[in-house]
C-alpha positions in Angstrom: 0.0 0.0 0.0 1.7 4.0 -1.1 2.0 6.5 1.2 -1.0 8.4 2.2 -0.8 11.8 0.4 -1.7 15.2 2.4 -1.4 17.1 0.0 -1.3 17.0 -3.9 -1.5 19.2 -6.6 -2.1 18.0 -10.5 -0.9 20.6 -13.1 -2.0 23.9 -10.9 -1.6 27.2 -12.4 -2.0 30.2 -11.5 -2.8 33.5 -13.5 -3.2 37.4 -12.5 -4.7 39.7 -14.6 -3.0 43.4 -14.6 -4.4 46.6 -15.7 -3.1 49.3 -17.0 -5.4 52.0 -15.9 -8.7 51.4 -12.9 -11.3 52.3 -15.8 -10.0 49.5 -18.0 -11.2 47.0 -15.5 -14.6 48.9 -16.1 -14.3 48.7 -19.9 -13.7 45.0 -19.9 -16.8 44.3 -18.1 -19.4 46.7 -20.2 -17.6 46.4 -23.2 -16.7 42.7 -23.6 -15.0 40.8 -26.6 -11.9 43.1 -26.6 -9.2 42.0 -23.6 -7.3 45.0 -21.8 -5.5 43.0 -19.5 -1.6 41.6 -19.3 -1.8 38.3 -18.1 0.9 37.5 -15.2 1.1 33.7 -14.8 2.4 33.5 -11.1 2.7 29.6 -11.1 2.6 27.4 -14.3 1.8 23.2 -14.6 2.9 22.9 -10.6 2.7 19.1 -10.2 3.7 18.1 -6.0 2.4 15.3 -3.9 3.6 15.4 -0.2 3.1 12.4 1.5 1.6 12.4 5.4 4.0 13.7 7.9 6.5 14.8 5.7 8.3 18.2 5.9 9.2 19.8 3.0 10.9 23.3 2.5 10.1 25.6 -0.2 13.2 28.1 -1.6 13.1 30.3 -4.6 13.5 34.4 -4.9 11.7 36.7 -4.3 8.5 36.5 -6.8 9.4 33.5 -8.1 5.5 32.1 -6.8 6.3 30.4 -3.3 3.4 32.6 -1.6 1.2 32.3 -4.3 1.9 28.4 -4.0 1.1 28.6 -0.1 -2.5 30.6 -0.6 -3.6 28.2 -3.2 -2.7 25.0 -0.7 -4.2 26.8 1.9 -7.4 28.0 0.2 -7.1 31.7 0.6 -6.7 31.9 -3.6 -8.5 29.8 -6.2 -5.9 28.4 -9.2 -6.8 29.3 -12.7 -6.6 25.6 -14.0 -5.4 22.1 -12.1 -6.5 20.3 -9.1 -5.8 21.0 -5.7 -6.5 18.1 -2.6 -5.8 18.6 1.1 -6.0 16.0 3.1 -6.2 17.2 6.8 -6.9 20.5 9.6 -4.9 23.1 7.7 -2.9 25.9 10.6 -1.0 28.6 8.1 1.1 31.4 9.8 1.1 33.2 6.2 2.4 36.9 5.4 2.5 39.1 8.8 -0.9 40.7 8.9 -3.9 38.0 7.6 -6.1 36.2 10.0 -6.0 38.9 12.5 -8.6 41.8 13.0 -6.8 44.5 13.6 -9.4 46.0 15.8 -9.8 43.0 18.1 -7.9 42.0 21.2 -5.4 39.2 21.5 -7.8 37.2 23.3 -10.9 37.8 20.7 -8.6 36.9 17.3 -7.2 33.8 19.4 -11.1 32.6 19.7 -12.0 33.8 16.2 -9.0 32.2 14.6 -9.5 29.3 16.8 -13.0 29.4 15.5 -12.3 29.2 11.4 -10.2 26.4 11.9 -12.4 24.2 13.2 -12.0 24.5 17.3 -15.0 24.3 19.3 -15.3 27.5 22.3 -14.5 24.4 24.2 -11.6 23.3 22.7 -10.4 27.0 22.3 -10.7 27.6 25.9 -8.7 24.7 27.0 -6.1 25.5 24.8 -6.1 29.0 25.4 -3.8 29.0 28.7 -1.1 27.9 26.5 -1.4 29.6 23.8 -0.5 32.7 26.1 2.3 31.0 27.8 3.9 30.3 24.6 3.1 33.9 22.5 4.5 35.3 26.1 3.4 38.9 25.5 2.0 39.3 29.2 -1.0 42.1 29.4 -1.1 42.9 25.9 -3.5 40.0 25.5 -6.1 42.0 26.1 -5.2 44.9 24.3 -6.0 45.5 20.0 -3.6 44.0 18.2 -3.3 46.9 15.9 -0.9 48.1 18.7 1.0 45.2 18.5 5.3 45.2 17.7 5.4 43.1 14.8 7.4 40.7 16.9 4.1 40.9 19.6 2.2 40.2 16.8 4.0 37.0 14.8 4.2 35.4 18.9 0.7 35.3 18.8 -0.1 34.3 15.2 2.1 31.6 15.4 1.5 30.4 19.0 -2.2 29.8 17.7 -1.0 28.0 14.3 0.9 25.3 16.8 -1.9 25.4 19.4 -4.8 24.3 17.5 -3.7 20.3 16.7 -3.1 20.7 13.2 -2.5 18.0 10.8 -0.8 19.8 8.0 1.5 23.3 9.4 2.1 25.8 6.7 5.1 28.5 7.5 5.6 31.5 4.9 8.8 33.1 6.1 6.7 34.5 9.0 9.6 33.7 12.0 12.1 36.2 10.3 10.4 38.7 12.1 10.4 37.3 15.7 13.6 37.6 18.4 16.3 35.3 18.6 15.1 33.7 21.7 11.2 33.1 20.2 13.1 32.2 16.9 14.7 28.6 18.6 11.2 28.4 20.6 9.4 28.5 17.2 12.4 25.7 15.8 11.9 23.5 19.0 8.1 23.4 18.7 7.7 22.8 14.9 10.2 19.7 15.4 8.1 18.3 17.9 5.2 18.6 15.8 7.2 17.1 12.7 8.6 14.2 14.9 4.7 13.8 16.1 3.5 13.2 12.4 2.1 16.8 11.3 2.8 17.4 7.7 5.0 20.8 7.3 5.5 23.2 4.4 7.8 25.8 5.1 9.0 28.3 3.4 12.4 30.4 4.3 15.8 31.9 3.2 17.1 30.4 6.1 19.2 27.5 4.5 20.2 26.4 7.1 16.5 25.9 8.6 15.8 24.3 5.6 18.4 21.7 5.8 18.0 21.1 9.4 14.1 21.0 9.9 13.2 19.6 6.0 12.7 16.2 4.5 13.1 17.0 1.0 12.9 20.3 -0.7 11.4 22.1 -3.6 13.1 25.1 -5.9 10.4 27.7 -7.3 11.8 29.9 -10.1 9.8 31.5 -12.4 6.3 30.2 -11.2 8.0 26.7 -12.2 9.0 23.8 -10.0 12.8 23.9 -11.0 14.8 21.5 -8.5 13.4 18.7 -6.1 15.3 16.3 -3.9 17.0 16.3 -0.5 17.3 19.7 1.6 21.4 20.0 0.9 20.8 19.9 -2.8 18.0 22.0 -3.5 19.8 24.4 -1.7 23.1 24.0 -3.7 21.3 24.7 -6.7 19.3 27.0 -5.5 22.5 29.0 -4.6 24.2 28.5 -7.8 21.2 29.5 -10.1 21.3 33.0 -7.7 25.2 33.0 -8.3 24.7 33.0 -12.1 21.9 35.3 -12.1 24.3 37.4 -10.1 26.3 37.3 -13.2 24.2 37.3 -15.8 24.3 33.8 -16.7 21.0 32.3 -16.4 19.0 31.7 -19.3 15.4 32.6 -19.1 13.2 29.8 -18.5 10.2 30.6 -20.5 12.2 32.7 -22.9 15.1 30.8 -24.9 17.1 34.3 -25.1 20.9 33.9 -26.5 22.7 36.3 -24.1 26.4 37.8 -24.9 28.7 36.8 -22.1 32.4 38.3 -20.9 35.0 36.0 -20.7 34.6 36.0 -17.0 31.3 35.1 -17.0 32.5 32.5 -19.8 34.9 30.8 -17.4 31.8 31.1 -15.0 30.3 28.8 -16.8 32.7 25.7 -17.4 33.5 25.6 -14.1 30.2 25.0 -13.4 29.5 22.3 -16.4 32.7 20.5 -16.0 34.4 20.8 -12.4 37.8 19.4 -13.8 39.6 20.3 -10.6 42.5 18.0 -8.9 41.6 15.9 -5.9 43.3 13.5 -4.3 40.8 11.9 -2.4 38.4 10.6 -3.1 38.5 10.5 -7.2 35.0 8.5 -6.9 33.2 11.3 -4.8 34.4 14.6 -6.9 32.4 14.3 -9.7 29.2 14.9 -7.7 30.6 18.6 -6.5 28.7 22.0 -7.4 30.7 24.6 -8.5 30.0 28.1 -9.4 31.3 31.3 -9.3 32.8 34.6 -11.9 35.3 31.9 -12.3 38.1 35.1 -11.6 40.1 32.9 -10.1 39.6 29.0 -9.6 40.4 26.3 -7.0 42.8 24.0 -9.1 43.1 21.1 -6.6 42.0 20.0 -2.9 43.9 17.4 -0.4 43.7 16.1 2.7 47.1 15.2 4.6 46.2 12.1 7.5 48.0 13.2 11.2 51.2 11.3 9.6 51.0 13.9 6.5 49.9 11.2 4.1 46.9 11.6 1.4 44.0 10.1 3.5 43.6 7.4 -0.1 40.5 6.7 -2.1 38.1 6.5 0.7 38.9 8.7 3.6 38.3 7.8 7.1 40.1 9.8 10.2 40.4 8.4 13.6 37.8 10.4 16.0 39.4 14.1 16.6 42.7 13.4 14.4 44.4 16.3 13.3 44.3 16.7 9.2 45.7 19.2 7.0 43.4 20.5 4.1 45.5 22.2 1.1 43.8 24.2 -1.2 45.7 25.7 -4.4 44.6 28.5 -6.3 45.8 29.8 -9.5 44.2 33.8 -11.1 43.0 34.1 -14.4 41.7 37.8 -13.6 43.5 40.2 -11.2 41.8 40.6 -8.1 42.0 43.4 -5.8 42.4 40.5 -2.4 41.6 37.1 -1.5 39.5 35.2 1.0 39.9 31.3 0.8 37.5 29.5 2.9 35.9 25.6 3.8 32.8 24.4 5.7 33.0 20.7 6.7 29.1 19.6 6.7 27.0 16.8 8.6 24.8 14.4 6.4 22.1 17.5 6.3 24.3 20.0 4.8 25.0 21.7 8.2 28.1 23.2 8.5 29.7 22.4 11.9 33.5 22.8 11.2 35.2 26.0 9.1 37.4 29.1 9.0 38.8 30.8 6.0 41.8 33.3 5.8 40.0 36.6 6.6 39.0 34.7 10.0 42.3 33.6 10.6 44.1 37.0 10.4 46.1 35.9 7.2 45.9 39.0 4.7 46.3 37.8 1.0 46.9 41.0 -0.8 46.0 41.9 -4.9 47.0 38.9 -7.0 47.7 39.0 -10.9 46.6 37.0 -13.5 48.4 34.0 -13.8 49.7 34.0 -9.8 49.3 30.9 -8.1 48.7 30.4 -4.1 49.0 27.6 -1.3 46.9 27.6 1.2 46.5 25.8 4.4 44.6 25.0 7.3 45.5 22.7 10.0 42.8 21.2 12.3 41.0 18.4 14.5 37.7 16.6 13.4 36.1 16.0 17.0 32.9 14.9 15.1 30.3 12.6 16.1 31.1 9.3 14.3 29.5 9.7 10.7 29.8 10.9 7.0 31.2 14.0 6.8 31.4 16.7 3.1 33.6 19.3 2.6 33.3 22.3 1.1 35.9 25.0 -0.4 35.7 28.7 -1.8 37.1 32.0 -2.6 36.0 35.7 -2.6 37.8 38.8 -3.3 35.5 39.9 0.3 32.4 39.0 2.2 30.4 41.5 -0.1 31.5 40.2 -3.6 30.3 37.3 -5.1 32.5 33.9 -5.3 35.3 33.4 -7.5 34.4 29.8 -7.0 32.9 28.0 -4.6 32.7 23.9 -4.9 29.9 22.0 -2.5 30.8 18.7 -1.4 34.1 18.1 -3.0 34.7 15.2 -1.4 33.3 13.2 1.7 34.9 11.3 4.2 34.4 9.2 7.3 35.2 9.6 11.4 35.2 6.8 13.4 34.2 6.3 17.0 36.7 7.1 19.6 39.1 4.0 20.8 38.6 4.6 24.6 34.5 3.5 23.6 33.5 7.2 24.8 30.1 7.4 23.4 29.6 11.3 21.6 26.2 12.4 21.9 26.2 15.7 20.5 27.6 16.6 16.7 31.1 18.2 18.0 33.2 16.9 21.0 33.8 19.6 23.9 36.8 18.3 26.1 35.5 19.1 29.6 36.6 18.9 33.5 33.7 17.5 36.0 33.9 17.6 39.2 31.7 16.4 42.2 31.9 17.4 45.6 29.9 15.8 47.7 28.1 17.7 50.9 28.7 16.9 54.7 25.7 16.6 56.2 25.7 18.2 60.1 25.8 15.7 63.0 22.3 16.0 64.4 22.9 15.1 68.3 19.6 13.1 69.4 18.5 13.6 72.8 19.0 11.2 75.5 
């Protein structure tokens, strides 16, 4: 028997009509046969089926259709053409403002909201001591929420979306505008309710959210589905296909447009199509690395020196917190006014738990010419959790220009447990010092 689908949607499109002028609205209605609209086709043939309890991250830029993609699951806007099935109680923390009156209290929009999705006063009302503990905005309860912060105003909205038992949670980007300690509130309390079976779409730039929290992933660009597939690489090519609009290298999806490129922008693009870089180890893992960049300057090989300075060999495994060297050499095709050169090492999810780069490390790497070649590198312990490890390497001019070249998951390597059968819990090691000192209790002297 398949998976039980929450939600799915069969060739779902979506199209805005734009005006000109207001009276051509009126024209079109009294004077019909002529059109005096431009069509704007937000979303085009979406086809997604999310299976119960998944969680699934949307990315894409700005007005590329993720929003539009969220109202239509939702219900608040009606596709032009396709079919659209929910299967479940829908809870959607949307754009910062719907669902709430304005003129009402706290109290009267948690009852009202509570209300359109389904709640009894009964079930509102038991739930309702918790949703204030959680939104935590004291007295202001029972105050309008027009006189809300927007950060007042997101704690509420969302502590009703998670108090109301939902069975599918939608998330729009909505947490951005809350504080740091709500933020990991919000994070703790949507992983509860993913690990509990709730189906979640949410939608972020937060990469690093979406890699963490998300099942799979889906790219928007252009009102079409561009990229699916694990969180790590929907983001990858989500961040290349920025990196080459960056540059002007992207090729317009609905318009086949032949665009005149620089030979920067040139080099740009064969070191994305063919990264035909030198790595040691592993020669079976680099042909699945990402590259992009202006392609300025390129990364021209990668190794990895063992604790005994040897290449680590076709399949790389390190001894629990063994020191490694990582050598990265770079040679200029176009002179560059400095040089960062930087590298992430990732968990299984894309997270990045070890990195530095030169800037960080106080090493200065001045103008380099075309055809200059460097050495860099960077000595350090792997006190990882045992598990599978990526790396990643890059290099900027500064932390405001875009990459020379940046290459995801060059390689990937293994960490084994430590030899003293110390069990690591967490993803990174901390050495620590515990001590116990145990309390003297006073004599008590009984009476005779």
């Amino acid at each position: 028997m398949g998976e039980e689908i929450a939600i799915s949607l069969k060739n779902v499109s979506k199209c805005f009509k734009r005006y000109s002028r207001p009276v051509d609205r009126l024209k079109e209605v009294l004077l019909p046969g002529k059109s005096r609209t431009d069509e704007f086709w937000a979303l085009r043939d979406i086809n997604i089926e999310i299976p119960k309890g998944q969680t699934v991250g949307i990315v894409g830029r700005n007005g590329s259709g993720k929003s539009t993609l969220l109202q239509i699951i939702v219900g608040t806007l009606t596709p032009s053409s396709g079919d659209v099935r929910v299967v479940g109680r829908v809870s959607a923390l949307l754009e910062l403002g719907s669902g709430f009156n304005p003129e009402f209290t706290g109290r009267q929009n948690v009852f009202f909201n509570g209300q359109l999705l389904g709640l009894s006063q009964k079930q509102i009302e038991d739930r309702f001591d918790d949703i204030v503990a959680f939104a935590d905005i004291g007295d202001f309860i029972e105050q309008p929420v027009k006189t809300y912060s927007s950060g007042m105003y997101v704690r509420l909205a969302f502590s009703v979306a998670v108090n109301v038992d939902p069975e599918i949670l939608i998330v729009d980007e909505a947490l951005a505008v809350g504080d740091v300690v709500f933020q990991h509130r919000c994070m703790r309390r949507m992983r509860a309710m993913m690990d509990s079976g709730v189906t979640t779409l949410f939608v972020s730039h937060d990469s690093g959210a979406i890699k963490t929290l998300c099942n799979s992933a889906v790219m928007i660009h252009d009102g079409k589905i561009h990229t699916t597939g694990l969180p790590n690489t929907v983001i990858i090519e989500y961040l290349k296909l920025v990196t080459e609009l960056e540059l002007g290298l992207a090729q317009d999806i609905t318009v086949n447009s032949q665009q005149q490129v620089n030979p920067v922008v040139d080099n740009a693009i064969q070191a994305s199509d063919s990264p035909n870089f030198d790595i040691e180890s592993p020669s079976s893992n680099f042909s699945k690395a990402t590259r992009r960049g202006s392609g300025k300057a390129r990364i021209e090989s990668v190794k990895i020196l063992n604790q005994l300075g040897h290449y680590a060999g076709e399949s790389p495994i390190f001894a629990f917190n063994e020191e490694v060297t990582l050598i990265v050499n770079l040679k200029v095709y176009y002179t560059i006014k400095s040089c960062i050169v930087g590298f992430h090492v990732c968990d299984k999810n894309g997270n990045e738990v070890i990195g530095s780069n030169t800037l960080e490390e106080n090493i200065k790497i001045d103008k380099l010419e075309s055809g200059e070649e460097i050495e860099i590198k960077f000595k350090f312990n792997l006190p990882l959790r045992p598990s599978s490890y990526s790396l990643t390497v890059a290099g900027a001019e500064s932390y405001e220009s875009l990459s020379f070249d940046w290459i995801d998951n060059i390689m990937v390597f293994q960490i084994l447990p430590p030899d003293t059968g110390k069990l690591i819990h967490a993803l990174v090691h901390q050495p620590m010092v515990v001590k116990v000192n145990k309390k003297v209790l006073p004599t008590v002297v009984t009476p005779a």
